[in-house]
Backbone as a ProteinNet text record, in pm:
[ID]
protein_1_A
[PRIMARY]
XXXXXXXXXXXXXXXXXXXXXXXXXXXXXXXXXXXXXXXXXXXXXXXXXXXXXXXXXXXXXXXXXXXXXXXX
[TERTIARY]
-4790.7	-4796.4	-4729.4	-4788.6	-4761.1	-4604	-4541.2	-4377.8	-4380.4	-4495.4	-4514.5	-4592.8	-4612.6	-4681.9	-4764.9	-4881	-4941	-4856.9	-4871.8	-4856.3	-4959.1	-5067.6	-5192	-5154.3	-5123.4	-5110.2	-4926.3	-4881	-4737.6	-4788.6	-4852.2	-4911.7	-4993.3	-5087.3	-5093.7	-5017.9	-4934.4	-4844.7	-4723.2	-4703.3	-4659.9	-4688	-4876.5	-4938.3	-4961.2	-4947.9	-4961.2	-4842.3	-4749.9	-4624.8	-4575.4	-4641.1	-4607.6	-4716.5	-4822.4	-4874.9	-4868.7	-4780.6	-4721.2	-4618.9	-4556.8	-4395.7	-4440.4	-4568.9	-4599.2	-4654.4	-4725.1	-4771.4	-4695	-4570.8	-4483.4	-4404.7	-4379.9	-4297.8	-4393.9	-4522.6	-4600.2	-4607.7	-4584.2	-4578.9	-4510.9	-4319.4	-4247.8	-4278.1	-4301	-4346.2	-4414.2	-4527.7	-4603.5	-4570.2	-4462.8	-4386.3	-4282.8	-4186.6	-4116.6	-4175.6	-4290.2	-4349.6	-4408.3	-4452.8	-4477.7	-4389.7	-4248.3	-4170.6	-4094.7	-4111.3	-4113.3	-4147.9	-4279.1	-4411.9	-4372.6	-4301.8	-4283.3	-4430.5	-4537	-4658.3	-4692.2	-4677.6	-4735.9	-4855.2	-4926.8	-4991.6	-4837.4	-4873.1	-4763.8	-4840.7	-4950.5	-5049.2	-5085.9	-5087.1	-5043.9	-4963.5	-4846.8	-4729	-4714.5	-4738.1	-4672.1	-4793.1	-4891.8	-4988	-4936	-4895.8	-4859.8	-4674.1	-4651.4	-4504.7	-4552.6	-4621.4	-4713.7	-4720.9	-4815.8	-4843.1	-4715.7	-4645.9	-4513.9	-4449.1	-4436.4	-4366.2	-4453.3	-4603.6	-4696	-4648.4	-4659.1	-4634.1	-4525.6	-4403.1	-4247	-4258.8	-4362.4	-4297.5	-4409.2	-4534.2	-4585.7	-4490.4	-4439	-4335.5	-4261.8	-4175	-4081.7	-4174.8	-4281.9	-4339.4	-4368.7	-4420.5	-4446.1	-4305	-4209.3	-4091.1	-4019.9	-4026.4	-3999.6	-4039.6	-4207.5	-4302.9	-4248.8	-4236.1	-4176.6	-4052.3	-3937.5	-3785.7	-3808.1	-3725.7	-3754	-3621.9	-3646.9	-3542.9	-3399.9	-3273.1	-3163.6	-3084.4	-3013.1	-3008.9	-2846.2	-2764.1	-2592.4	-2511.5
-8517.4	-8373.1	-8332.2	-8231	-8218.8	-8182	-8139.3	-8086.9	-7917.1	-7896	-7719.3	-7672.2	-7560.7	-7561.6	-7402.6	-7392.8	-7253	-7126.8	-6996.4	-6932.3	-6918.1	-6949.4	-6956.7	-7071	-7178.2	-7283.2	-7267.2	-7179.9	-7147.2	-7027.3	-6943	-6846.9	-6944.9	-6999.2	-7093.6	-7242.9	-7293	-7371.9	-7265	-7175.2	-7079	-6993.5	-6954.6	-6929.1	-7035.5	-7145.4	-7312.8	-7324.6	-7297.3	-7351.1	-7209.8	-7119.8	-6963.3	-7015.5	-7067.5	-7093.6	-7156.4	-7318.4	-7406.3	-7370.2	-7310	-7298.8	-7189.7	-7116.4	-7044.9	-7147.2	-7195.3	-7317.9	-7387.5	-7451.3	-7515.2	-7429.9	-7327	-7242.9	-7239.2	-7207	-7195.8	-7314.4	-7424.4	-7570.8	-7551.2	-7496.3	-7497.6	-7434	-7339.3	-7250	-7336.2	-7374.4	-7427.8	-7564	-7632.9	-7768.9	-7752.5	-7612.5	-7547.1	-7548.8	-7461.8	-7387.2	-7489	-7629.5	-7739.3	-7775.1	-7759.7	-7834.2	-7730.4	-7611.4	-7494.5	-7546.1	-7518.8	-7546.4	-7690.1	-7770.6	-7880	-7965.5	-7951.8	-8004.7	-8050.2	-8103.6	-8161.6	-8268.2	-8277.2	-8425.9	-8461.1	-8575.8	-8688.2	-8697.5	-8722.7	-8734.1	-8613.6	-8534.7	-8427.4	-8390.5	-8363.5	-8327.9	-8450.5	-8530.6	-8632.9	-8603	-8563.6	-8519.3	-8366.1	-8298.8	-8186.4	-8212.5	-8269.1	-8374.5	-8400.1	-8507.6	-8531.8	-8462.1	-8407.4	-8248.5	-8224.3	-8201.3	-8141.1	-8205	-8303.4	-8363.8	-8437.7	-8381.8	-8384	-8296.3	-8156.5	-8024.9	-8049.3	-8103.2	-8080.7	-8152.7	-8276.7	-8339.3	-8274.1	-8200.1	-8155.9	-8000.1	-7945.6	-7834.8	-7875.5	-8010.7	-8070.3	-8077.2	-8155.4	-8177.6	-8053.8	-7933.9	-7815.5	-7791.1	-7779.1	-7698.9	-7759.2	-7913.4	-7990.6	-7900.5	-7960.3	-7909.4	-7751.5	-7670.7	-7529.8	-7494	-7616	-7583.3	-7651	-7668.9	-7700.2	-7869.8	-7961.6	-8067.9	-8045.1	-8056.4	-8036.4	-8136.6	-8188.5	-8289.4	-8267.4	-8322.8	-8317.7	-8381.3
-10701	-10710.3	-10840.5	-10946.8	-11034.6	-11036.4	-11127.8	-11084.3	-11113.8	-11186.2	-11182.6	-11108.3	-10982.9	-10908.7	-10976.1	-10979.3	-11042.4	-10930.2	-10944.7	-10864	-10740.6	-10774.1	-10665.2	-10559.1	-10628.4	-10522.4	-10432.2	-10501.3	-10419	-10317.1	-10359	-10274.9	-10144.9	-10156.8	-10070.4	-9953.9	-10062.8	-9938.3	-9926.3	-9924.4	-9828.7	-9757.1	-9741.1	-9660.8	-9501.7	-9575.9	-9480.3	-9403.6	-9502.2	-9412.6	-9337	-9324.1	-9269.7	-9132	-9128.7	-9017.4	-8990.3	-9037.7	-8914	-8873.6	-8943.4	-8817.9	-8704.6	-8738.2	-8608.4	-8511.8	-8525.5	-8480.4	-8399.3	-8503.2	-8416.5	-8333.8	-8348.7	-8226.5	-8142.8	-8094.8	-8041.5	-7919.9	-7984.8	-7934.5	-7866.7	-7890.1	-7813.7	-7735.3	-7737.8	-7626.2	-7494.9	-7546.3	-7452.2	-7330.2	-7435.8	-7384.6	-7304	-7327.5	-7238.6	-7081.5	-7105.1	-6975.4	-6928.1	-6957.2	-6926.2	-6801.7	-6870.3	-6803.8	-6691.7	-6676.4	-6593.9	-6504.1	-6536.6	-6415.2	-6317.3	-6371.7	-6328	-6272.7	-6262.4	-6234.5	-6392.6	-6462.2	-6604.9	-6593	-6692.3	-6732.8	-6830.5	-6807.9	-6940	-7055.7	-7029.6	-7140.1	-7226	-7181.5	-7275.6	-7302.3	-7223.6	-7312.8	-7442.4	-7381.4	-7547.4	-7677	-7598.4	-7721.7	-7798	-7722	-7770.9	-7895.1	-7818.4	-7893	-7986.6	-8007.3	-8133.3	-8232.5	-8171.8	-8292.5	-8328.1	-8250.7	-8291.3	-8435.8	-8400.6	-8472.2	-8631.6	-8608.8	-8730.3	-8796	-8764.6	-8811.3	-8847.4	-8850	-8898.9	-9004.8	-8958.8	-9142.8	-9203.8	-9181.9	-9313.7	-9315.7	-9242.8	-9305.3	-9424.7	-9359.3	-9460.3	-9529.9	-9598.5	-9715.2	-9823.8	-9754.4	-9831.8	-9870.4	-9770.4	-9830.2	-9963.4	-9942	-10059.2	-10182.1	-10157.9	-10304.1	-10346	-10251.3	-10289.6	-10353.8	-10300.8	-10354	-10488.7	-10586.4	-10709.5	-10672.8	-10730.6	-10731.6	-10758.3	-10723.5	-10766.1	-10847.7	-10942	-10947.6	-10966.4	-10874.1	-10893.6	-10975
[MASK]
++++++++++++++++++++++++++++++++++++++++++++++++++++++++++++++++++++++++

């Protein structure tokens, strides 16, 4: 990934990463009331986990590309 990002493409992975963290709250949501309900599939909740945990590292990845490197 280049190290300058245009303004178009920052306008965009912060459009991306504005709809996964809805996404991933969303998840929670749903994995919660999963476990409410106490009647679950297993097989889905771990699919929904999954996802979960897809969505966090591509958050982490955008947020990377968005913050600029620090170097101490």
């Amino acid at each position: 990934m280049p190290d300058k990002l245009s303004d178009e493409e920052r306008k965009a992975f912060r459009a991306e990463l504005e709809r996964l963290r809805e996404e991933h709250r969303d998840l929670d949501v749903a994995i919660e009331a999963l476990h409410r309900v106490g009647a679950f599939d297993q097989l889905q909740l771990q699919r929904l986990k999954k996802r979960k945990l897809t969505l966090r590292d591509r958050v982490s990845f955008l947020g990377d590309q968005l913050t600029p490197d620090i170097i101490a």
